[in-house]
N, CA, C and O atoms as a CHARMM CRD file, in Angstrom:
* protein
*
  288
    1    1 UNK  N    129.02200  79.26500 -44.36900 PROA 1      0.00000
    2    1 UNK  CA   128.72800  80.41900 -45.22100 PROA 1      0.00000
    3    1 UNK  C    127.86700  80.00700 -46.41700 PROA 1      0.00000
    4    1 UNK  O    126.97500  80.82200 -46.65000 PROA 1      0.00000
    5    2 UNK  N    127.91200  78.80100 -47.35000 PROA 2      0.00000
    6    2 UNK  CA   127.59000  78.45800 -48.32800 PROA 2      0.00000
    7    2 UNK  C    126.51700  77.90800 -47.91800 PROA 2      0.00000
    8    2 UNK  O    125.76400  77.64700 -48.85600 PROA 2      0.00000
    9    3 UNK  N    125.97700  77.50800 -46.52600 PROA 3      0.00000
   10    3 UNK  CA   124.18900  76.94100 -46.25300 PROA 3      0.00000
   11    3 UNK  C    123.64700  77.80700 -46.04200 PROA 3      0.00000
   12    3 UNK  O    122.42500  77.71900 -46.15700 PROA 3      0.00000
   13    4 UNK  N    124.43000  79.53600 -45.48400 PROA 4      0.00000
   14    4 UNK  CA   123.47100  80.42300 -45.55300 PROA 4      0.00000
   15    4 UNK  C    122.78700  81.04700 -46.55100 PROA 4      0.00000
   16    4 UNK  O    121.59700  81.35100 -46.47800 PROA 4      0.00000
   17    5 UNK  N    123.64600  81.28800 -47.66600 PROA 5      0.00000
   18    5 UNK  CA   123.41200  81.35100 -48.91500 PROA 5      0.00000
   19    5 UNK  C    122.38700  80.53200 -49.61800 PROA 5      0.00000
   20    5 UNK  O    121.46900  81.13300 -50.17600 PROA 5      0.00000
   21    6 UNK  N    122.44800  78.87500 -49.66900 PROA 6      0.00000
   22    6 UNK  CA   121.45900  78.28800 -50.24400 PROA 6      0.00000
   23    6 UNK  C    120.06700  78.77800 -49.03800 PROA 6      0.00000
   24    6 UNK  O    119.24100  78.76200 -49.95100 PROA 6      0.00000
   25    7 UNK  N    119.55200  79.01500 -48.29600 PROA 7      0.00000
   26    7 UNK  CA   118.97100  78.97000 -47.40100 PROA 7      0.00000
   27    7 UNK  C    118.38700  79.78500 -47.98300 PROA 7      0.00000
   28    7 UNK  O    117.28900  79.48600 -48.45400 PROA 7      0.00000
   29    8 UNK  N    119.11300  81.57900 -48.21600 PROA 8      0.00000
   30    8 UNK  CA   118.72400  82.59100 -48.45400 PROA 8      0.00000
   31    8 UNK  C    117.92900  82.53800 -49.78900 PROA 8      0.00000
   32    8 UNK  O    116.94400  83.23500 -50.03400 PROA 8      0.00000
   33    9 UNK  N    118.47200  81.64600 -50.59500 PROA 9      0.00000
   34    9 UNK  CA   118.25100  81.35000 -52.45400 PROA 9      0.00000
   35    9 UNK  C    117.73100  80.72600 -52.16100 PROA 9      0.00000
   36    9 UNK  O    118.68900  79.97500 -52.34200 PROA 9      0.00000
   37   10 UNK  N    116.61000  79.76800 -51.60300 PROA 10     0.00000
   38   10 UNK  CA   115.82100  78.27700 -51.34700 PROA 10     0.00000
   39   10 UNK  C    114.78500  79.63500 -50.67100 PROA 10     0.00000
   40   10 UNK  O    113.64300  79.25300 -50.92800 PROA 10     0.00000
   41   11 UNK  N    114.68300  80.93800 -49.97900 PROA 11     0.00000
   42   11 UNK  CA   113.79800  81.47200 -49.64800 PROA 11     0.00000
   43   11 UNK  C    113.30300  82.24500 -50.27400 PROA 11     0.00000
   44   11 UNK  O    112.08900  82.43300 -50.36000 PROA 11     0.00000
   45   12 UNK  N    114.48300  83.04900 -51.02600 PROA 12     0.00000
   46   12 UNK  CA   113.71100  83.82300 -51.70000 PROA 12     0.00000
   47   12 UNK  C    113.23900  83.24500 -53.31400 PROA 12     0.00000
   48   12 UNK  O    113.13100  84.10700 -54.18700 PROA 12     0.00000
   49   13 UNK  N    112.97500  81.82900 -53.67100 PROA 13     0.00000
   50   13 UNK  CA   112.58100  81.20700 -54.37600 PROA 13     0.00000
   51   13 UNK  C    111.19800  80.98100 -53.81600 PROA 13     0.00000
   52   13 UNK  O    110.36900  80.97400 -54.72600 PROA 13     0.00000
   53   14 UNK  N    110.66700  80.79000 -52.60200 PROA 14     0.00000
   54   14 UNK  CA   109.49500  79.95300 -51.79500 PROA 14     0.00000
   55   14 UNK  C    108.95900  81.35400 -52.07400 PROA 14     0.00000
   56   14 UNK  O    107.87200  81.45600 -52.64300 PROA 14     0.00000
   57   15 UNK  N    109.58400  82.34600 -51.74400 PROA 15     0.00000
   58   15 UNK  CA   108.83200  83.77600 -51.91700 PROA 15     0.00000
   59   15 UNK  C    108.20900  84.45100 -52.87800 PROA 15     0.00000
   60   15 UNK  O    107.20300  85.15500 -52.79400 PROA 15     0.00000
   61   16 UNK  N    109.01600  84.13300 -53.99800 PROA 16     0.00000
   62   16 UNK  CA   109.16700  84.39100 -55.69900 PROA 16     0.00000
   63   16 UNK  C    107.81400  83.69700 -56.06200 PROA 16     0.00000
   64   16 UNK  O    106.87500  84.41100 -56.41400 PROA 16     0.00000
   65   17 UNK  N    107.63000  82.01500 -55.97700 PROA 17     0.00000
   66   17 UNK  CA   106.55700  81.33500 -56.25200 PROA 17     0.00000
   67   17 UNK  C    105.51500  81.89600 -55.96100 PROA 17     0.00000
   68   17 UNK  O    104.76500  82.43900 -56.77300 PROA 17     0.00000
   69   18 UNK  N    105.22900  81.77200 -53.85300 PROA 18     0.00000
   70   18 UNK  CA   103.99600  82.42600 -53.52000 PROA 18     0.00000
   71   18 UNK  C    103.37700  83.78700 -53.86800 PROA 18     0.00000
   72   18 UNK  O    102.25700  84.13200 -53.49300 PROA 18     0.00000
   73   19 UNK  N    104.35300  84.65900 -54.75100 PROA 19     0.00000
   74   19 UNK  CA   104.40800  86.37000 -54.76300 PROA 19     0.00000
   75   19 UNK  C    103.84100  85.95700 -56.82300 PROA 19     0.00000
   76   19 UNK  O    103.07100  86.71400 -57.41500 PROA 19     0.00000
   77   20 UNK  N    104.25300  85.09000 -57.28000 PROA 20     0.00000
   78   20 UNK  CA   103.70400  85.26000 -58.60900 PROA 20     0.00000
   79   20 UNK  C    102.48000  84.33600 -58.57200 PROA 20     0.00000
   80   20 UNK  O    101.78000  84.41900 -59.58000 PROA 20     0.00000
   81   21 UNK  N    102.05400  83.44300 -57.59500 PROA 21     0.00000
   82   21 UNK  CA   101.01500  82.84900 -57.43600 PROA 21     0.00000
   83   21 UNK  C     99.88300  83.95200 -57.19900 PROA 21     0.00000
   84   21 UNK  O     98.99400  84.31000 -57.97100 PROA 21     0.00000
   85   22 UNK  N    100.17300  84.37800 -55.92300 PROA 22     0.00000
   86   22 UNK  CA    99.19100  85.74700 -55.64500 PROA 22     0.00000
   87   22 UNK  C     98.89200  86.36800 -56.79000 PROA 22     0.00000
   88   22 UNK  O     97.70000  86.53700 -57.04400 PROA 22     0.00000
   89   23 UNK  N     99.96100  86.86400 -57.77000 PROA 23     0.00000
   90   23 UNK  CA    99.23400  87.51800 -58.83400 PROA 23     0.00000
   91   23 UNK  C     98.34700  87.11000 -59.32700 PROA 23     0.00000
   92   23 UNK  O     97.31500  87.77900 -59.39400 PROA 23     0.00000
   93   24 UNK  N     98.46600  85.50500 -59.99800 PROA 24     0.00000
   94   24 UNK  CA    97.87700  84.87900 -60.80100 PROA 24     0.00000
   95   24 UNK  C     96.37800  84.88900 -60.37400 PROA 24     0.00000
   96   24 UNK  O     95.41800  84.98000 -61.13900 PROA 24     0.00000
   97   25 UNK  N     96.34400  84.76500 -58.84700 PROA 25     0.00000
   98   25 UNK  CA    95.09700  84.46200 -58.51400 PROA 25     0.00000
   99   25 UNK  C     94.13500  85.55800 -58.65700 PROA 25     0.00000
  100   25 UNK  O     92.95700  85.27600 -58.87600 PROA 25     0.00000
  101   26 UNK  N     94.67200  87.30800 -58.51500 PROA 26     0.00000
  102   26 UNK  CA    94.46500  88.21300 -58.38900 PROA 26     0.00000
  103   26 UNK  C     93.71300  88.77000 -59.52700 PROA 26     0.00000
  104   26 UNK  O     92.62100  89.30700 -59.71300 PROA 26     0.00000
  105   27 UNK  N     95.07400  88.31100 -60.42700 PROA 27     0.00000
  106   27 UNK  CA    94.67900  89.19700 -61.79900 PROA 27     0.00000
  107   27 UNK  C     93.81900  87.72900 -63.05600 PROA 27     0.00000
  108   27 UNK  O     93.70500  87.98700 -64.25400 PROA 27     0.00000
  109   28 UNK  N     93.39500  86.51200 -62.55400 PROA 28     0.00000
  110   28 UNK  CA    92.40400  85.52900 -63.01300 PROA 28     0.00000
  111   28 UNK  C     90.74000  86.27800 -62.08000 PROA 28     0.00000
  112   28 UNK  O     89.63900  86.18500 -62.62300 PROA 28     0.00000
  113   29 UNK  N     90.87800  86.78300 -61.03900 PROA 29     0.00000
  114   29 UNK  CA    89.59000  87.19700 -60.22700 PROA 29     0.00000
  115   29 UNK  C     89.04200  88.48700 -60.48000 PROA 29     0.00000
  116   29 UNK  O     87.86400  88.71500 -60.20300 PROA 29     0.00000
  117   30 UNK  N     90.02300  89.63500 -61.14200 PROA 30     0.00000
  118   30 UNK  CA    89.68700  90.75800 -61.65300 PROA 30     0.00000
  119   30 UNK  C     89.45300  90.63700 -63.05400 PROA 30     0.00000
  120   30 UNK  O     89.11700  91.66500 -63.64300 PROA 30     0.00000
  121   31 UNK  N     89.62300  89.05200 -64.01900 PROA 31     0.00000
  122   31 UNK  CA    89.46800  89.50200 -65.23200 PROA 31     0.00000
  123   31 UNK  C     88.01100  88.53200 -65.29000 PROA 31     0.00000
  124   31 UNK  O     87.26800  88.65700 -66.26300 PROA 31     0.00000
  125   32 UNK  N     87.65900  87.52800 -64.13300 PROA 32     0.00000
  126   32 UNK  CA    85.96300  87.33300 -64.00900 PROA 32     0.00000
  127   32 UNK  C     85.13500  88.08500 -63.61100 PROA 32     0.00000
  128   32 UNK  O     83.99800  88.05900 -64.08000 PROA 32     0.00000
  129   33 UNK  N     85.54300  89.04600 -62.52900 PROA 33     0.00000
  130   33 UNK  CA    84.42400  89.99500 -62.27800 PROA 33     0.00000
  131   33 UNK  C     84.40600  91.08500 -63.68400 PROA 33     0.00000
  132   33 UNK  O     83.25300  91.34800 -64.02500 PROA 33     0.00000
  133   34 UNK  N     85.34300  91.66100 -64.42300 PROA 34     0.00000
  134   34 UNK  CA    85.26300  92.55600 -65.48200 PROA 34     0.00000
  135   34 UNK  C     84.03400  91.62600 -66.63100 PROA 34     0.00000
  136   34 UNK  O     82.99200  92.14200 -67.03600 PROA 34     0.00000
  137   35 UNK  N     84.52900  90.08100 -67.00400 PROA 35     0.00000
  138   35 UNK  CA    83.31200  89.38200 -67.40200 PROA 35     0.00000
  139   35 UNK  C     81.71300  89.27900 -66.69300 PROA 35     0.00000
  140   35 UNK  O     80.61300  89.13600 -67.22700 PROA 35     0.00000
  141   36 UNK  N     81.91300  89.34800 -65.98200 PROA 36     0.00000
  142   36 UNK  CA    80.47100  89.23900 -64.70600 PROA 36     0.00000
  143   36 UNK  C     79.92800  90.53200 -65.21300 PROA 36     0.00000
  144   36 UNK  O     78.89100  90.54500 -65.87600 PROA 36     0.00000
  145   37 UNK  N     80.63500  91.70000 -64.90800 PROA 37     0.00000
  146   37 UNK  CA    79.64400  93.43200 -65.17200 PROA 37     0.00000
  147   37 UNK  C     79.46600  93.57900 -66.38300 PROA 37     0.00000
  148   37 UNK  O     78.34300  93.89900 -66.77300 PROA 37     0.00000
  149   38 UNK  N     80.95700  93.30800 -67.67700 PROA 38     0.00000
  150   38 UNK  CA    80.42100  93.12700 -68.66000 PROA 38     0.00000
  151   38 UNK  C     78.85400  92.31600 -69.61100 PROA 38     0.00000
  152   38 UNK  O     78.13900  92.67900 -70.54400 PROA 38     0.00000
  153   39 UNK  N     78.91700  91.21400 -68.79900 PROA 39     0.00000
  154   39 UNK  CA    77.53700  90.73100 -69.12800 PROA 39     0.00000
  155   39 UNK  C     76.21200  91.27800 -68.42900 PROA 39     0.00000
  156   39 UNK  O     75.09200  91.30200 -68.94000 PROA 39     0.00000
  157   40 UNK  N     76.51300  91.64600 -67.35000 PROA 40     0.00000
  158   40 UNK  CA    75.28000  92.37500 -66.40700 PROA 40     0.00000
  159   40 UNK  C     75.24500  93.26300 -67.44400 PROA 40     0.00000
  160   40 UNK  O     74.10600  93.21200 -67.90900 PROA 40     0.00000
  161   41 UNK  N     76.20900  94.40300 -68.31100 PROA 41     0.00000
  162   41 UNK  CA    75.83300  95.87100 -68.70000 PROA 41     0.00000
  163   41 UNK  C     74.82600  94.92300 -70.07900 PROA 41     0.00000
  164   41 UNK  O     73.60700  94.92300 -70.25100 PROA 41     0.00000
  165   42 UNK  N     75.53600  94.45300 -70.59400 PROA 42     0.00000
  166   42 UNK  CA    74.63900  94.01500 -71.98800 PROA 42     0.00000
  167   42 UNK  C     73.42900  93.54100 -71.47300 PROA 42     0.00000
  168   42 UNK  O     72.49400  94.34100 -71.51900 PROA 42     0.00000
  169   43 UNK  N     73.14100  92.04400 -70.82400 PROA 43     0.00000
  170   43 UNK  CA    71.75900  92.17500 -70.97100 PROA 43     0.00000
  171   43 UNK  C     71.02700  93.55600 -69.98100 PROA 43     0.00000
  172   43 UNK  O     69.96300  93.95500 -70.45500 PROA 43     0.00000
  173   44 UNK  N     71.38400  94.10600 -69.00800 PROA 44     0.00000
  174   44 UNK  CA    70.37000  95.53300 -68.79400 PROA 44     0.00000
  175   44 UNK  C     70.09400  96.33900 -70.37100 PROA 44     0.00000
  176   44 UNK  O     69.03600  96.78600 -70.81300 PROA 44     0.00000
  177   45 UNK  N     71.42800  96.32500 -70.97900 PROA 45     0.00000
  178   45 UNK  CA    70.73700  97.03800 -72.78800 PROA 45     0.00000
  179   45 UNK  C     69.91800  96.29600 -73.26700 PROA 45     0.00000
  180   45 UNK  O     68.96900  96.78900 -73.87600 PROA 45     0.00000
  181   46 UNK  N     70.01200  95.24500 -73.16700 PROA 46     0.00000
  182   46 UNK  CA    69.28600  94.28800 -73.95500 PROA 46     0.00000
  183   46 UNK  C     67.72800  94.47300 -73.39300 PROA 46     0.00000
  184   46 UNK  O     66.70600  94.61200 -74.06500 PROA 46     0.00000
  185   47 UNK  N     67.85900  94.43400 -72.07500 PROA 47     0.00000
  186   47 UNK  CA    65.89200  94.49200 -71.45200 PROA 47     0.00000
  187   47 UNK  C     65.44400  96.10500 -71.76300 PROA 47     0.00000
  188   47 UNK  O     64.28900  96.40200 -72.06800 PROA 47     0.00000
  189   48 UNK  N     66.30400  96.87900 -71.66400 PROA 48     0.00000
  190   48 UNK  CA    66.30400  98.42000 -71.90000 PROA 48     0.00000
  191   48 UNK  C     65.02700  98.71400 -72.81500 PROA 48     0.00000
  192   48 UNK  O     64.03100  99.42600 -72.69300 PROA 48     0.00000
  193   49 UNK  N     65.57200  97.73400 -73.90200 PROA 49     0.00000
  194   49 UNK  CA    64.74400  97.68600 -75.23300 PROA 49     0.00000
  195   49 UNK  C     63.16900  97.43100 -75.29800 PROA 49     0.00000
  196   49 UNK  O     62.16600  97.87300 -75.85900 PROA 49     0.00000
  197   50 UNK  N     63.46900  96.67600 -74.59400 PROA 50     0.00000
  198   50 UNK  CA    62.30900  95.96300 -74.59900 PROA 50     0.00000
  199   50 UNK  C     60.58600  96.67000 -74.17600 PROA 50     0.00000
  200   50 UNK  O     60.44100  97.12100 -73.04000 PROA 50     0.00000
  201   51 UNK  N     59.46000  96.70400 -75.10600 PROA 51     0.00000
  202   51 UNK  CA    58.48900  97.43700 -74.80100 PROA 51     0.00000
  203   51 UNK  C     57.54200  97.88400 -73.65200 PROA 51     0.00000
  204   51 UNK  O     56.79100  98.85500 -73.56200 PROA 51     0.00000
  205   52 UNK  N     57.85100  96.75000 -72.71300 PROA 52     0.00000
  206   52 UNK  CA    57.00700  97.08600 -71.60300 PROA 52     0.00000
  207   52 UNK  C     57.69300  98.06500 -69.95500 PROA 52     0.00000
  208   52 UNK  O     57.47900  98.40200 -68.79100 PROA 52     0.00000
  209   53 UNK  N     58.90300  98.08900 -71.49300 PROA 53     0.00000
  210   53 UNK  CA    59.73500  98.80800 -70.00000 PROA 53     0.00000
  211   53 UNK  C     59.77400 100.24900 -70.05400 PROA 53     0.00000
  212   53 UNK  O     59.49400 100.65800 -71.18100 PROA 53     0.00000
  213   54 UNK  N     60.05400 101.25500 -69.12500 PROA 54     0.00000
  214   54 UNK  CA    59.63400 103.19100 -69.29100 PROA 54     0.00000
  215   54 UNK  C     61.05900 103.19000 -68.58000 PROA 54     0.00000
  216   54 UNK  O     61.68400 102.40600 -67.86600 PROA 54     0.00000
  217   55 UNK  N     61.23000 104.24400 -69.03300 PROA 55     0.00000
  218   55 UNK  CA    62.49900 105.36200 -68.33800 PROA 55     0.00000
  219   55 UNK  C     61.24200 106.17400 -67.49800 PROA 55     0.00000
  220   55 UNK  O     60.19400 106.66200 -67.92000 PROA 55     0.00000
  221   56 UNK  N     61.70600 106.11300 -66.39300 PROA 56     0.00000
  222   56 UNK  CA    61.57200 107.57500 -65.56400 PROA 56     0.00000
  223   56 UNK  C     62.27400 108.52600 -65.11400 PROA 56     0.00000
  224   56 UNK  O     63.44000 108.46100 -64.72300 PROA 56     0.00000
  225   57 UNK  N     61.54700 109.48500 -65.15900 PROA 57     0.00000
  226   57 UNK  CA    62.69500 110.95800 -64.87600 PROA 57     0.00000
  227   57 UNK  C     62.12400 111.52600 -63.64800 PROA 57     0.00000
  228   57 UNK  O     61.08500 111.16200 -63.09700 PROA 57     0.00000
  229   58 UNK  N     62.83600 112.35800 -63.32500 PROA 58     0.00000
  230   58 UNK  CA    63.10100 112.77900 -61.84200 PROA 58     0.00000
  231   58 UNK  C     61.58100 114.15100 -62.12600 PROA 58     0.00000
  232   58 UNK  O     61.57900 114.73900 -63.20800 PROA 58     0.00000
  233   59 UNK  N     60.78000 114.38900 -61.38200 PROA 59     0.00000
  234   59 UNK  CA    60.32300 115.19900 -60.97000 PROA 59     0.00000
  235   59 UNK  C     60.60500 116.01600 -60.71900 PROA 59     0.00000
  236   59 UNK  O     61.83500 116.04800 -60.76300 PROA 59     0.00000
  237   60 UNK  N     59.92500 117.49000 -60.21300 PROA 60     0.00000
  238   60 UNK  CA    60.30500 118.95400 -60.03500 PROA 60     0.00000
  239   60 UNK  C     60.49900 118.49500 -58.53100 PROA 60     0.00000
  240   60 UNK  O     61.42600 119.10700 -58.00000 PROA 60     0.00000
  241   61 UNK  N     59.74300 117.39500 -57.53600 PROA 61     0.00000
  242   61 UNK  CA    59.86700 117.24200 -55.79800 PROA 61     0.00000
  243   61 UNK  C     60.53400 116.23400 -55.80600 PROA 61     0.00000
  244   61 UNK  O     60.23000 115.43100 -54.92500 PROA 61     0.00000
  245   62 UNK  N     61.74700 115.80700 -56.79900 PROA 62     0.00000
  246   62 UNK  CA    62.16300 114.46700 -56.80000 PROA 62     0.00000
  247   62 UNK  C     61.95100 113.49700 -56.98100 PROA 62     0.00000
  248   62 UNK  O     62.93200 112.75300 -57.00200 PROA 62     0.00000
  249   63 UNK  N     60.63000 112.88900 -57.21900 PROA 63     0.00000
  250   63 UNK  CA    59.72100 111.64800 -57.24300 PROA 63     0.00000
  251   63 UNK  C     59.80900 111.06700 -58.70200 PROA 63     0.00000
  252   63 UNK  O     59.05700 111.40900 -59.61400 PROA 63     0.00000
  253   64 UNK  N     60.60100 110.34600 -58.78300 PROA 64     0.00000
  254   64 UNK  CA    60.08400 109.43700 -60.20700 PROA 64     0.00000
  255   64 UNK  C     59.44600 109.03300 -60.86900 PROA 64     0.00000
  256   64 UNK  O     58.72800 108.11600 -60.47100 PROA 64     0.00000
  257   65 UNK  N     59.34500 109.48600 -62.24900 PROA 65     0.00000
  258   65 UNK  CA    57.81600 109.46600 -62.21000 PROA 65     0.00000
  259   65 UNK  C     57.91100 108.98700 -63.95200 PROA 65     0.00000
  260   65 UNK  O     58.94800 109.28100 -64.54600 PROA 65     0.00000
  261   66 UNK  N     56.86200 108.29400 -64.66700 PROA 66     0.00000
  262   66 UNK  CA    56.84100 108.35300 -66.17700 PROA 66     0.00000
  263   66 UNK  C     56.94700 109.55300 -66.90800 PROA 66     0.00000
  264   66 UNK  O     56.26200 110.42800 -66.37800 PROA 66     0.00000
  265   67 UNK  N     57.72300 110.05600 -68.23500 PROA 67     0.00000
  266   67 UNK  CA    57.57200 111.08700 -68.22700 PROA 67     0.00000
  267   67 UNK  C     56.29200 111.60400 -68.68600 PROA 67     0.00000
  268   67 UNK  O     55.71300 110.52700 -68.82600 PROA 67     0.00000
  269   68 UNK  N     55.62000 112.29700 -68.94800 PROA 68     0.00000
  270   68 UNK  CA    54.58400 113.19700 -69.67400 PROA 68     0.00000
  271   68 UNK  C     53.63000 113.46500 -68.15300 PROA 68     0.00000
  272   68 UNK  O     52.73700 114.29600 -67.98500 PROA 68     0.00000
  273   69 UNK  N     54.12000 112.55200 -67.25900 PROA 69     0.00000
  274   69 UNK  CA    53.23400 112.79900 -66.06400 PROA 69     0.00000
  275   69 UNK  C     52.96400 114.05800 -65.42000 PROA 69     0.00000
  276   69 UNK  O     53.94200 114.79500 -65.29200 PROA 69     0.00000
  277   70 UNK  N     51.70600 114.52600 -64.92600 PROA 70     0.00000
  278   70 UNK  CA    51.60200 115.55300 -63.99300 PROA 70     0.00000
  279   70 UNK  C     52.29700 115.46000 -63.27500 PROA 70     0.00000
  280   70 UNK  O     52.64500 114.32100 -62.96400 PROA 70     0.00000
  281   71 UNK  N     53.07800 116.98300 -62.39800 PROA 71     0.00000
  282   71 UNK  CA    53.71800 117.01000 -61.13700 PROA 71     0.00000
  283   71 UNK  C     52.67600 116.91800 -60.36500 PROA 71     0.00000
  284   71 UNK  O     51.58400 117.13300 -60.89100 PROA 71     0.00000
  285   72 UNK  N     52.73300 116.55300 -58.81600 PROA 72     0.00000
  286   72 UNK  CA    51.98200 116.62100 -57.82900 PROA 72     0.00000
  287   72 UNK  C     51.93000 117.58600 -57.05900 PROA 72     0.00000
  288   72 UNK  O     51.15500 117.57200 -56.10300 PROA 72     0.00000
């Protein structure tokens, strides 16, 4: 009776480990990718700025275009 018991407590210990390991790994890989987009969003603001670059807006036929441009 008492080896089934340690058996049961020796498993659900092996379980406990691998089940808070998983987290660790989980929630260390969701807080590099949140760093990864975070830096992608800043420098895109950062080039945003920058003079040689245009916003384009959508056209009346969809086509992207600089704004002040003639439609086609």
């Amino acid at each position: 009776m008492t080896a089934m018991i340690i058996r049961i407590l020796v498993g659900a210990v092996v379980i406990g480990i691998i089940w808070f390991g998983l987290r660790r790994i989980w929630s260390d890989w969701t807080k590099q990718f949140r760093a990864e987009d975070a830096a992608i969003r800043e420098r895109d603001l950062e080039e945003r700025k920058r003079p040689d670059v245009i916003t384009l807006e959508r056209a009346k036929d969809g086509t992207f275009r600089p704004p002040g441009s003639e439609d086609r």
